[in-house]
HTML snippet that shows the backbone in 3Dmol.js (N, CA, C, O; Angstrom):
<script src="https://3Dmol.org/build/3Dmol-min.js"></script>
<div id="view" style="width:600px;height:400px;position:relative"></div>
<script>
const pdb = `
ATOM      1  N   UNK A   1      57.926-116.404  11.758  1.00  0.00           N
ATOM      2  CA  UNK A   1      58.293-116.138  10.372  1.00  0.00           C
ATOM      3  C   UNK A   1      59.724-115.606  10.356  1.00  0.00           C
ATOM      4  O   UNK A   1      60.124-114.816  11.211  1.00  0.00           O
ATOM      5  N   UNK A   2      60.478-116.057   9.366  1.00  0.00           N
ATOM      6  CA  UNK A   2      62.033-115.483   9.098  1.00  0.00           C
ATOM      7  C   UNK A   2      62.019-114.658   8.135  1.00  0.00           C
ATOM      8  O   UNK A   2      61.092-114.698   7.326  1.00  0.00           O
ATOM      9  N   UNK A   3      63.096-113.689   8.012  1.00  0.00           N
ATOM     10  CA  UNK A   3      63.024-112.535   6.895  1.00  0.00           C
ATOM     11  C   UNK A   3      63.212-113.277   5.693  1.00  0.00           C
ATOM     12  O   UNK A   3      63.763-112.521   4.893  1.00  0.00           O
ATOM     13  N   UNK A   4      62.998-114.505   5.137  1.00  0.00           N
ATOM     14  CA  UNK A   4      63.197-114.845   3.555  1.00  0.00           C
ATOM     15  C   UNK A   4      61.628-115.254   3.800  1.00  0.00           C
ATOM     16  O   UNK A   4      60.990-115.219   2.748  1.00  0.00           O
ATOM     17  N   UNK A   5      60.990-115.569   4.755  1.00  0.00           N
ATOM     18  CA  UNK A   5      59.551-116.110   4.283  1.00  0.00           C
ATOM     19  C   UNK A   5      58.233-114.588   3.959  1.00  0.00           C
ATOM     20  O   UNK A   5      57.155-114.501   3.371  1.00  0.00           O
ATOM     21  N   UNK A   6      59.326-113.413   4.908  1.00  0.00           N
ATOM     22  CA  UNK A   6      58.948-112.626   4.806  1.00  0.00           C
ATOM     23  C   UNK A   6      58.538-111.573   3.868  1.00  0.00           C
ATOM     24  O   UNK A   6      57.578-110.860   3.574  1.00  0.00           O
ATOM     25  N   UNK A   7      59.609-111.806   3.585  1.00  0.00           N
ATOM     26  CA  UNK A   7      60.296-111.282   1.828  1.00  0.00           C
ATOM     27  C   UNK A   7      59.095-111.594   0.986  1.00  0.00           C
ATOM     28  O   UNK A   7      58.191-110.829   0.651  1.00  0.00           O
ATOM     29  N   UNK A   8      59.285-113.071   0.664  1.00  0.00           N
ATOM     30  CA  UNK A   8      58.256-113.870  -0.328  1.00  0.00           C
ATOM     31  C   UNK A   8      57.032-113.497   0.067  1.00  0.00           C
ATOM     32  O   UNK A   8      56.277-113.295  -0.884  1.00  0.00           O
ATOM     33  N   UNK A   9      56.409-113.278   1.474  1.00  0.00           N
ATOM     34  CA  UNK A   9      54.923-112.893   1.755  1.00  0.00           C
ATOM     35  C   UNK A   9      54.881-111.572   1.013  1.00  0.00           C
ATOM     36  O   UNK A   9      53.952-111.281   0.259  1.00  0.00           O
ATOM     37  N   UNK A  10      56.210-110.561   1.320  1.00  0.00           N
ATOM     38  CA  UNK A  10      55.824-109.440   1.234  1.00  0.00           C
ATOM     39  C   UNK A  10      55.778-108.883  -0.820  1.00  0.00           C
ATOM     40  O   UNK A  10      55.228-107.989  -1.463  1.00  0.00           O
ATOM     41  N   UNK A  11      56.544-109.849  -1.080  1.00  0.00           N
ATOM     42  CA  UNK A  11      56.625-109.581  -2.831  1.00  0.00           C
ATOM     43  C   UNK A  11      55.182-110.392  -3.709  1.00  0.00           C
ATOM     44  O   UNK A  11      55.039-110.387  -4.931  1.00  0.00           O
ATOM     45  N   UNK A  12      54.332-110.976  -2.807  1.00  0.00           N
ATOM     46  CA  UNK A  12      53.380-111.951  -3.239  1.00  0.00           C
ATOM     47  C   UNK A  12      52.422-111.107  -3.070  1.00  0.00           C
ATOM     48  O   UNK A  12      51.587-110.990  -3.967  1.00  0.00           O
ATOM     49  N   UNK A  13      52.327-110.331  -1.887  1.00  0.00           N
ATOM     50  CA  UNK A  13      50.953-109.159  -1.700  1.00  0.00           C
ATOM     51  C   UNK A  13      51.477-107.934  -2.737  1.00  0.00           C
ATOM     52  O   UNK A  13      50.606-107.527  -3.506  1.00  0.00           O
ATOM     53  N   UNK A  14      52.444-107.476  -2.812  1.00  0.00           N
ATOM     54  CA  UNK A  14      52.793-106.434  -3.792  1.00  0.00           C
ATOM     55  C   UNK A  14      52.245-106.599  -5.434  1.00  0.00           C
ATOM     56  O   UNK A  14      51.973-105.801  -6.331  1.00  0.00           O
ATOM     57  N   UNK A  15      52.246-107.697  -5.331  1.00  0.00           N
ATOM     58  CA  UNK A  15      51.428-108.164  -7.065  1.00  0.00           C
ATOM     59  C   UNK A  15      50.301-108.537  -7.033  1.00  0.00           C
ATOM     60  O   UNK A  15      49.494-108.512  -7.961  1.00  0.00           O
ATOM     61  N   UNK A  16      50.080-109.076  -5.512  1.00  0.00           N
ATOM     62  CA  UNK A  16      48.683-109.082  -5.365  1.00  0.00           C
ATOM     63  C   UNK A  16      48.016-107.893  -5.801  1.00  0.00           C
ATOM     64  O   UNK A  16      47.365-107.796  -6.841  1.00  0.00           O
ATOM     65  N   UNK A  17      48.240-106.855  -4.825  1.00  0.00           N
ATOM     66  CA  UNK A  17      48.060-105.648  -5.088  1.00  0.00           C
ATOM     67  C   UNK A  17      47.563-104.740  -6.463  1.00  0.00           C
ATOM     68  O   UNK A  17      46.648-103.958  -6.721  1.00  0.00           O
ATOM     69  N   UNK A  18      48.508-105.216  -7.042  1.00  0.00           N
ATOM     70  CA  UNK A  18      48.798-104.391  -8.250  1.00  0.00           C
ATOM     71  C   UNK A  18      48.044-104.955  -9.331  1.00  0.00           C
ATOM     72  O   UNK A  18      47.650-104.174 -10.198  1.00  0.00           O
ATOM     73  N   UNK A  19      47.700-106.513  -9.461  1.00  0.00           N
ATOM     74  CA  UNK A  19      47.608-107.595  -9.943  1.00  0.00           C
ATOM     75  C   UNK A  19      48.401-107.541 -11.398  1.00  0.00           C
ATOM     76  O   UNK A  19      48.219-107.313 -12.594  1.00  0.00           O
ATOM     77  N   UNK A  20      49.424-107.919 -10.422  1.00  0.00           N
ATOM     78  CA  UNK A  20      50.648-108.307 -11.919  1.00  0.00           C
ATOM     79  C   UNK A  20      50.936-109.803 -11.248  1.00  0.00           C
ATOM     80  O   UNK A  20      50.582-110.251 -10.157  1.00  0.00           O
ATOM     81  N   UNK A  21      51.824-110.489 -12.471  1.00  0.00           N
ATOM     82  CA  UNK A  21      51.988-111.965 -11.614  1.00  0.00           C
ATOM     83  C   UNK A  21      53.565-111.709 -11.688  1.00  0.00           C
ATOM     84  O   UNK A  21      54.087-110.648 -12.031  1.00  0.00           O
ATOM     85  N   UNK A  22      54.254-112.930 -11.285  1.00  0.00           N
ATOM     86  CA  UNK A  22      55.315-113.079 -11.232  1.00  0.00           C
ATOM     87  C   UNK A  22      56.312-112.569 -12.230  1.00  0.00           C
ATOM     88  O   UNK A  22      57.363-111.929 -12.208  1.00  0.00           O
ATOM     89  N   UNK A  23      55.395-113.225 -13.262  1.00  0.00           N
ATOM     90  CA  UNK A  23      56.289-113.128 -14.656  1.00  0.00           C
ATOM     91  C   UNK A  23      56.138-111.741 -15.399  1.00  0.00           C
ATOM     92  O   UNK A  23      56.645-111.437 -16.480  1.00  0.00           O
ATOM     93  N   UNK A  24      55.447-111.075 -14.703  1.00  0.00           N
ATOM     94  CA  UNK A  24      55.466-109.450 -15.085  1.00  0.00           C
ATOM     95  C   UNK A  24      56.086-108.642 -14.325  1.00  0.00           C
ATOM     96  O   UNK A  24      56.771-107.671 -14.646  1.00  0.00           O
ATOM     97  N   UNK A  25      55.835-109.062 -13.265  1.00  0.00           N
ATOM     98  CA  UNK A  25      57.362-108.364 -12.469  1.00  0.00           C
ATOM     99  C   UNK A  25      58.859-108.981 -12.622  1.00  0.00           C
ATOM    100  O   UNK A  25      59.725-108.283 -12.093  1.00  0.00           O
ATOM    101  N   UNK A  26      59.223-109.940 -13.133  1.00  0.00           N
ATOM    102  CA  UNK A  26      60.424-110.281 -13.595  1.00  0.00           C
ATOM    103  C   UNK A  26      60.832-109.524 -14.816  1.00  0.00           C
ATOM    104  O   UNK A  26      61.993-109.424 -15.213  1.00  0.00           O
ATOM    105  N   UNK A  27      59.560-108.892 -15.492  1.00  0.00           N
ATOM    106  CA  UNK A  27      60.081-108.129 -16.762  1.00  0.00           C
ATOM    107  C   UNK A  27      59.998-106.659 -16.378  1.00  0.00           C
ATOM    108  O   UNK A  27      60.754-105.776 -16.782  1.00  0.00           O
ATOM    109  N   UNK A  28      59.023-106.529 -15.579  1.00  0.00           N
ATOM    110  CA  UNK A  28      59.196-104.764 -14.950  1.00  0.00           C
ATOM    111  C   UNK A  28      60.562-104.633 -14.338  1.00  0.00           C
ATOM    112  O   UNK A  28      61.116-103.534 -14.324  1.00  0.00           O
ATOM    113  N   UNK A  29      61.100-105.647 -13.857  1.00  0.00           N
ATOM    114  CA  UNK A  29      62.274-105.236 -13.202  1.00  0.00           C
ATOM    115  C   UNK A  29      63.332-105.454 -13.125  1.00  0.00           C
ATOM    116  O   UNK A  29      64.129-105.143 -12.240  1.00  0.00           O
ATOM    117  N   UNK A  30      63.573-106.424 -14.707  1.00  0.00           N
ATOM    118  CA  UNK A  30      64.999-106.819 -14.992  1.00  0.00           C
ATOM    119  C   UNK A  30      65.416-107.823 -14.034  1.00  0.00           C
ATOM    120  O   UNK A  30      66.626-108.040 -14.094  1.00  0.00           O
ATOM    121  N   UNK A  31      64.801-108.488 -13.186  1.00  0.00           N
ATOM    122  CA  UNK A  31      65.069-109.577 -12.544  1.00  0.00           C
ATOM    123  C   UNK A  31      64.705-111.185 -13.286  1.00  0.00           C
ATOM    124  O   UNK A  31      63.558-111.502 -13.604  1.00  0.00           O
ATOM    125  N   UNK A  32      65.835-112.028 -13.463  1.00  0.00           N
ATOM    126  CA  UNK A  32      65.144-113.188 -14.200  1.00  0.00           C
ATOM    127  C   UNK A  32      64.277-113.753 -13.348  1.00  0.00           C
ATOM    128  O   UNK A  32      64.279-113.867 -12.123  1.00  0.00           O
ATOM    129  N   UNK A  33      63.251-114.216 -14.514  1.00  0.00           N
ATOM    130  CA  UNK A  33      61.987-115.472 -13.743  1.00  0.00           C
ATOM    131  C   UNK A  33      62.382-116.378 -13.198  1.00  0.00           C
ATOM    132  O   UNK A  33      61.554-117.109 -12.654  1.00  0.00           O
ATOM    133  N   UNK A  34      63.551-116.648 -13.130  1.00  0.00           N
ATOM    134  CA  UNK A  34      63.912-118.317 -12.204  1.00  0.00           C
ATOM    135  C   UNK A  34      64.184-117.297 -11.058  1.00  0.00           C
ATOM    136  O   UNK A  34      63.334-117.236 -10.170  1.00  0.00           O
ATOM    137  N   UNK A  35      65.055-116.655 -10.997  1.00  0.00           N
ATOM    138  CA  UNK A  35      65.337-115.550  -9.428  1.00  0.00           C
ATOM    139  C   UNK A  35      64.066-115.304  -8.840  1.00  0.00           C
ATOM    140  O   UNK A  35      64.025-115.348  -7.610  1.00  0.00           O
ATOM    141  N   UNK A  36      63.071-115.067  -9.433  1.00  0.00           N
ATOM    142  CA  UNK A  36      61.802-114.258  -8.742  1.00  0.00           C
ATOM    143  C   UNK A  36      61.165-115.651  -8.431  1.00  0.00           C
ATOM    144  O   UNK A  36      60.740-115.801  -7.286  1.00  0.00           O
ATOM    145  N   UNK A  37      61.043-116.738  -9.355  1.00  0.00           N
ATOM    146  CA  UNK A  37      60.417-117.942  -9.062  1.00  0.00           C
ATOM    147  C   UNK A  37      61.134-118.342  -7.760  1.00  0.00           C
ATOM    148  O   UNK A  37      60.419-118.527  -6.775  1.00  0.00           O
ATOM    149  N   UNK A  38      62.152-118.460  -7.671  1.00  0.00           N
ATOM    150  CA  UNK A  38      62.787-119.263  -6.132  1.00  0.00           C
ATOM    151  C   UNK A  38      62.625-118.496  -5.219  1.00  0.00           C
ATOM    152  O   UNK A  38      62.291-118.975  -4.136  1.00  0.00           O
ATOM    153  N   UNK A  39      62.811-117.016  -5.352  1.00  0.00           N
ATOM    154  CA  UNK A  39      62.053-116.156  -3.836  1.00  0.00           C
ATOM    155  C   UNK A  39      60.560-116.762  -3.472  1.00  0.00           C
ATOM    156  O   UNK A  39      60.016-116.918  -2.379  1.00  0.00           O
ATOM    157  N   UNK A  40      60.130-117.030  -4.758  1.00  0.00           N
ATOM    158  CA  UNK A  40      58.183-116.944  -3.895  1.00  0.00           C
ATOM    159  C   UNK A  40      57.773-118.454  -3.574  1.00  0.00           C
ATOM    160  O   UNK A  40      56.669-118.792  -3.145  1.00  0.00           O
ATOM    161  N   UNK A  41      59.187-119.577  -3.941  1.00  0.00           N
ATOM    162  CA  UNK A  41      59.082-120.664  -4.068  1.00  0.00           C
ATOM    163  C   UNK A  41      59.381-121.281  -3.023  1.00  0.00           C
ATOM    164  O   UNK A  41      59.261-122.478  -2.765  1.00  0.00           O
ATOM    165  N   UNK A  42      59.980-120.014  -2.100  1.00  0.00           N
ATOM    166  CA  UNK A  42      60.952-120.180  -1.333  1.00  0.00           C
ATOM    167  C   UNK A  42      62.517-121.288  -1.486  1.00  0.00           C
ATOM    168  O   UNK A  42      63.355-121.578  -0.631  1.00  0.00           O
ATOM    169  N   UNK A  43      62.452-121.517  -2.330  1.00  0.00           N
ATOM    170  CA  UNK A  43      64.105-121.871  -2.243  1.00  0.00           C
ATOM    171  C   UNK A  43      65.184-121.045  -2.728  1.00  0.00           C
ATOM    172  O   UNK A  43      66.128-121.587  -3.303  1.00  0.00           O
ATOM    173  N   UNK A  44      65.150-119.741  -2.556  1.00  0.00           N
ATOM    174  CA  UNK A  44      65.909-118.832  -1.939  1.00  0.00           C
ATOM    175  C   UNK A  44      65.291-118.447  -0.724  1.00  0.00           C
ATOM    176  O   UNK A  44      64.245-117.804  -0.636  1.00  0.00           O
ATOM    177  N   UNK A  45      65.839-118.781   0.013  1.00  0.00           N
ATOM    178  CA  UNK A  45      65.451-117.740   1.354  1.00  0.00           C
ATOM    179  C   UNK A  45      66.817-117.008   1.952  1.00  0.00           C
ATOM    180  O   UNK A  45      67.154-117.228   3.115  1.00  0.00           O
ATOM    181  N   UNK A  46      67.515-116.205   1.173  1.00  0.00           N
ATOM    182  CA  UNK A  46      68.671-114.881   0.919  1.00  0.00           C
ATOM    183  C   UNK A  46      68.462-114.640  -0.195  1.00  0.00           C
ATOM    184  O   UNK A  46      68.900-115.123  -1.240  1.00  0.00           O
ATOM    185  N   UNK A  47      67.573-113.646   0.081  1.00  0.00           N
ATOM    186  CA  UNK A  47      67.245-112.381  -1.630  1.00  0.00           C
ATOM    187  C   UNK A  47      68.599-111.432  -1.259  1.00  0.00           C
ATOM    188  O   UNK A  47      68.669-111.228  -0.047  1.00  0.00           O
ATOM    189  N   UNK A  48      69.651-110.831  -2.017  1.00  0.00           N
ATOM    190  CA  UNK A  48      70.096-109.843  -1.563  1.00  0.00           C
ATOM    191  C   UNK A  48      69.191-109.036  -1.824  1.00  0.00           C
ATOM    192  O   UNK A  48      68.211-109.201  -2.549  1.00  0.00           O
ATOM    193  N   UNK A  49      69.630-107.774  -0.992  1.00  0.00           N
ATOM    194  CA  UNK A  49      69.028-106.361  -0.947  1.00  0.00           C
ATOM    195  C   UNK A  49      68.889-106.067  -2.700  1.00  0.00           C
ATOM    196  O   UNK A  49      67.804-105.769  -3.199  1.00  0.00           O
ATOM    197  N   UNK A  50      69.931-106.179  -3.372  1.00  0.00           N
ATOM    198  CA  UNK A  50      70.371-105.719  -4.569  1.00  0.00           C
ATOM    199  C   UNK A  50      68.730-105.908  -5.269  1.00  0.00           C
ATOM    200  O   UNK A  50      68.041-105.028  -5.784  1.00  0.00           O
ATOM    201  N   UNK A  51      68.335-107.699  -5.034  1.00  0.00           N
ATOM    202  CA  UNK A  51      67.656-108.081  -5.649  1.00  0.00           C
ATOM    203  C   UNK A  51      66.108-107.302  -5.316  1.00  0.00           C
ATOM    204  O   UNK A  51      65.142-107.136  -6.060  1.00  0.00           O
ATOM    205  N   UNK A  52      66.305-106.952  -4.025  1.00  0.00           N
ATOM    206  CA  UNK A  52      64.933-106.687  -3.445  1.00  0.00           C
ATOM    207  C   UNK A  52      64.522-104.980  -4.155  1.00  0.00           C
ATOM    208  O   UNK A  52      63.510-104.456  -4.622  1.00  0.00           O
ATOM    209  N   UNK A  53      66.385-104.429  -3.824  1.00  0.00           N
ATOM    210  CA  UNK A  53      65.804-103.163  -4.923  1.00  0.00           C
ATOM    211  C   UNK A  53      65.391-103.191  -6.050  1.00  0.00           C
ATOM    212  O   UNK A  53      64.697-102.221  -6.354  1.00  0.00           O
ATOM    213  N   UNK A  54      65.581-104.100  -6.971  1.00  0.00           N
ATOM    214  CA  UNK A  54      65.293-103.858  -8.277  1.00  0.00           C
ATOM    215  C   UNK A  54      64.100-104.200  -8.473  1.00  0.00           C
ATOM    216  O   UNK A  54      63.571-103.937  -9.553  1.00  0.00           O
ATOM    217  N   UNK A  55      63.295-104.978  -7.296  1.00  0.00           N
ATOM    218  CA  UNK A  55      61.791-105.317  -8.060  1.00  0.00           C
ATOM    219  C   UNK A  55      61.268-104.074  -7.105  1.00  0.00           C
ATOM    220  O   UNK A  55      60.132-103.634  -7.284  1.00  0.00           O
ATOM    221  N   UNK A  56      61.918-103.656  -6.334  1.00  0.00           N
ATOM    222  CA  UNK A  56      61.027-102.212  -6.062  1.00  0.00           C
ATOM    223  C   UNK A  56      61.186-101.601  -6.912  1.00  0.00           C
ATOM    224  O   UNK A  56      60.097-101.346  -7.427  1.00  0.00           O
ATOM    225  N   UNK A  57      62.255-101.018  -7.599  1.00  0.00           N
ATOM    226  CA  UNK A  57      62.153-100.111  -8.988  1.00  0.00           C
ATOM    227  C   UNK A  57      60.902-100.719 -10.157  1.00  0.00           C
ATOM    228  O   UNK A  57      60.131-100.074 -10.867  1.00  0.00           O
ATOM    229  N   UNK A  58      61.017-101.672 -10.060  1.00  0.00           N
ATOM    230  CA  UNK A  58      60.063-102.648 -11.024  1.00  0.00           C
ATOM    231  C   UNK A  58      58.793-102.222 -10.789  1.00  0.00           C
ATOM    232  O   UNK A  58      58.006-101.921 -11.686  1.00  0.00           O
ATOM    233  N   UNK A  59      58.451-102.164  -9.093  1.00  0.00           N
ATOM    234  CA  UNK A  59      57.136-101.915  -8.440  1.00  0.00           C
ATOM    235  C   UNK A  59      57.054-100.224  -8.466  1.00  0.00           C
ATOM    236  O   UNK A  59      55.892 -99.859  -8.290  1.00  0.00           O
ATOM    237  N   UNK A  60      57.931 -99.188  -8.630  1.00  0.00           N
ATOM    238  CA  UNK A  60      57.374 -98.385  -8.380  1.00  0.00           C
ATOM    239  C   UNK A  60      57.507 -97.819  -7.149  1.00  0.00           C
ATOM    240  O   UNK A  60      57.025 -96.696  -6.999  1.00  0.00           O
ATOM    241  N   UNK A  61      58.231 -98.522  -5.938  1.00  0.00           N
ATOM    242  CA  UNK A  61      58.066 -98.468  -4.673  1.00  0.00           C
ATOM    243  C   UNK A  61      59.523 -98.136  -3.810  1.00  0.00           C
ATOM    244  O   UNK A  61      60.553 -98.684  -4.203  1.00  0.00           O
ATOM    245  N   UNK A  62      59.554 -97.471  -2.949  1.00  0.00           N
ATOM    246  CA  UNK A  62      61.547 -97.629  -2.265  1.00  0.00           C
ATOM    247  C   UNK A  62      61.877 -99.117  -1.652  1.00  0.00           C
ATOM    248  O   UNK A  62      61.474-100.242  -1.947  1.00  0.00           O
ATOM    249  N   UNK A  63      62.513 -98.767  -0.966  1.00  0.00           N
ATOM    250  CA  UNK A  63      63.606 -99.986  -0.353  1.00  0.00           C
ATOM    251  C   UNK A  63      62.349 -99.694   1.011  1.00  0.00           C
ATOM    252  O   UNK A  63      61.513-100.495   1.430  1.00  0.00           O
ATOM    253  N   UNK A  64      62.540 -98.637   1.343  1.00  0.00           N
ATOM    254  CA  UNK A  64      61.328 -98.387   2.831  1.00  0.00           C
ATOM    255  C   UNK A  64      60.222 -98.649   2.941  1.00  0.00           C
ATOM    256  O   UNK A  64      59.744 -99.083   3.990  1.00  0.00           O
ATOM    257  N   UNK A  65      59.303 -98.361   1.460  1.00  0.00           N
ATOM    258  CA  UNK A  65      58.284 -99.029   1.139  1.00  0.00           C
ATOM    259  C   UNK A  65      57.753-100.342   1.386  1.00  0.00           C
ATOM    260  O   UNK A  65      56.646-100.694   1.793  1.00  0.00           O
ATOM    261  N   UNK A  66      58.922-101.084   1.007  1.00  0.00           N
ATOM    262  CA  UNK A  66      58.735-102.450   1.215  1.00  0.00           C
ATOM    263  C   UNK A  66      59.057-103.157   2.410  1.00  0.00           C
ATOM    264  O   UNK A  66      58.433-104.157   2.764  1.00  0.00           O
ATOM    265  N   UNK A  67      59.941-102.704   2.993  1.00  0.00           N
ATOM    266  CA  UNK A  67      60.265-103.220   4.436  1.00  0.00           C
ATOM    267  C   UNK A  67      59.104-102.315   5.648  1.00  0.00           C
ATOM    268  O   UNK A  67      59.293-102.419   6.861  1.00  0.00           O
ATOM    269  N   UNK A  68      57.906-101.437   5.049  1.00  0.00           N
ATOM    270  CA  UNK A  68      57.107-100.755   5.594  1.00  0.00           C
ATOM    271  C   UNK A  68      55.906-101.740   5.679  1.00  0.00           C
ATOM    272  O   UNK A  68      54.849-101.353   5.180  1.00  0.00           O
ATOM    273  N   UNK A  69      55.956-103.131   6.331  1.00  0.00           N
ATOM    274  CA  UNK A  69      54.800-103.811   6.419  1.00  0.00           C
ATOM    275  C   UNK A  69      54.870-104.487   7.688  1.00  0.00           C
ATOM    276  O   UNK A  69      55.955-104.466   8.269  1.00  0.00           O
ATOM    277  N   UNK A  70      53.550-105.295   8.404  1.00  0.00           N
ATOM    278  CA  UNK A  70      53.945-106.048   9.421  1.00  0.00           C
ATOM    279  C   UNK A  70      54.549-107.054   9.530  1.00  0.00           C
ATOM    280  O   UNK A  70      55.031-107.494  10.575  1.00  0.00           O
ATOM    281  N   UNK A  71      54.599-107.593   8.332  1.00  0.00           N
ATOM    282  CA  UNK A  71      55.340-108.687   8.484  1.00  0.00           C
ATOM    283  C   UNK A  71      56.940-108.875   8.716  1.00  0.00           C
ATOM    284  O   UNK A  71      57.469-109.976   8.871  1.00  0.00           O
ATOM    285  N   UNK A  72      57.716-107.465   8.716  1.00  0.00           N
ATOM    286  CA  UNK A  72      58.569-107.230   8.823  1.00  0.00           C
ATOM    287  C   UNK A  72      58.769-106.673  10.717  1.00  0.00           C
ATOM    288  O   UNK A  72      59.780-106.325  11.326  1.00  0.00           O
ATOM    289  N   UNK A  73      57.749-106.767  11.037  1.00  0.00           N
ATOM    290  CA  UNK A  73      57.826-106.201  12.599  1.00  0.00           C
ATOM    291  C   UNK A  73      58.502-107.528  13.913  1.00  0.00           C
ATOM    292  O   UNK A  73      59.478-107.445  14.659  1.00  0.00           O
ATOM    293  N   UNK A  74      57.588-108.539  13.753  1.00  0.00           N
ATOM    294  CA  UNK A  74      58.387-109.412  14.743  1.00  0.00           C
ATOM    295  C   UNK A  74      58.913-110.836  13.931  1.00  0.00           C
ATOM    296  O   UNK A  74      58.351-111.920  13.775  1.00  0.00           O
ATOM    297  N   UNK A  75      59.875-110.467  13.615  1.00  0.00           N
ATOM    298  CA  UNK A  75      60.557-111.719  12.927  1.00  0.00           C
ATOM    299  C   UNK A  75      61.031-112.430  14.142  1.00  0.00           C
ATOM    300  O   UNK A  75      61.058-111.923  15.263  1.00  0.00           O
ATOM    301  N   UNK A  76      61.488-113.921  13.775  1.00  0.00           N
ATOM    302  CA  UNK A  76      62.061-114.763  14.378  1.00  0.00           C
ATOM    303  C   UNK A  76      63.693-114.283  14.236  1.00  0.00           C
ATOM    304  O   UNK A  76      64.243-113.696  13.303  1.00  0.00           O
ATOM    305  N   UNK A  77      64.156-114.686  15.318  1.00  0.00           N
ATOM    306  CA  UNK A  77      65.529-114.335  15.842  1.00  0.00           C
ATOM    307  C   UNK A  77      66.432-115.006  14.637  1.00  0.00           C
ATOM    308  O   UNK A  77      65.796-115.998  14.281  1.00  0.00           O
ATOM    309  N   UNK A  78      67.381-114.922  14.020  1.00  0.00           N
ATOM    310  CA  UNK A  78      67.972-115.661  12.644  1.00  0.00           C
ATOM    311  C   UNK A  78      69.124-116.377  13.309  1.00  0.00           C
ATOM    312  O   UNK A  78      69.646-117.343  12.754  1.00  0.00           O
ATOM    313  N   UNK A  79      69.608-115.854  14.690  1.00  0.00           N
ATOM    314  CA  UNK A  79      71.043-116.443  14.653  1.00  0.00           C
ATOM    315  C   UNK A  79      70.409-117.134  16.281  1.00  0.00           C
ATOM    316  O   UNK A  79      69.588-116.718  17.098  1.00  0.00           O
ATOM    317  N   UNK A  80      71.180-118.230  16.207  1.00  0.00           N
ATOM    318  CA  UNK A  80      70.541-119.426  17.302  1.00  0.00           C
ATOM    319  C   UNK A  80      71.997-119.605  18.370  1.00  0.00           C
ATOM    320  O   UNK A  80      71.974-120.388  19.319  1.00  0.00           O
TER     321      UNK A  80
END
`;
const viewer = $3Dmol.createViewer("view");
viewer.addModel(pdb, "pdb");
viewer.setStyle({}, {cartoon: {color: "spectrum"}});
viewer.zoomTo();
viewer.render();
</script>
């Protein structure tokens, strides 16, 4: 797994979670629905940070919070 598939796993269980969908966290967090749609769509795979903070503010959650999962533990190497 690479940190953009990671990302998307990790923002997909967060609403899982919560059970909000996409389009409620695009409004909790001032992020547009096409931005949040291409993270989970994966065709962004480079969220900036910027972006990743604001749906944590959205969620309720830090920047640590969210990078506090396994899926963030053994990523694939990014640079070849």
């Amino acid at each position: 797994m690479n940190i953009g598939e990671a990302v998307r796993e990790r923002i997909l269980e967060l609403c899982r979670e919560r059970d909000i969908s996409i389009n409620r966290l695009s409004s909790m967090s001032g992020v547009t629905q096409s931005t949040v749609n291409n993270i989970v769509s994966g065709r962004n795979r480079s969220t900036t940070i910027s972006t990743i903070k604001k749906l944590c503010d959205g969620l309720g959650i830090t920047i640590e919070e969210f990078f506090h999962s396994d899926l963030f533990r053994e990523l694939e190497q990014e640079i070849q």
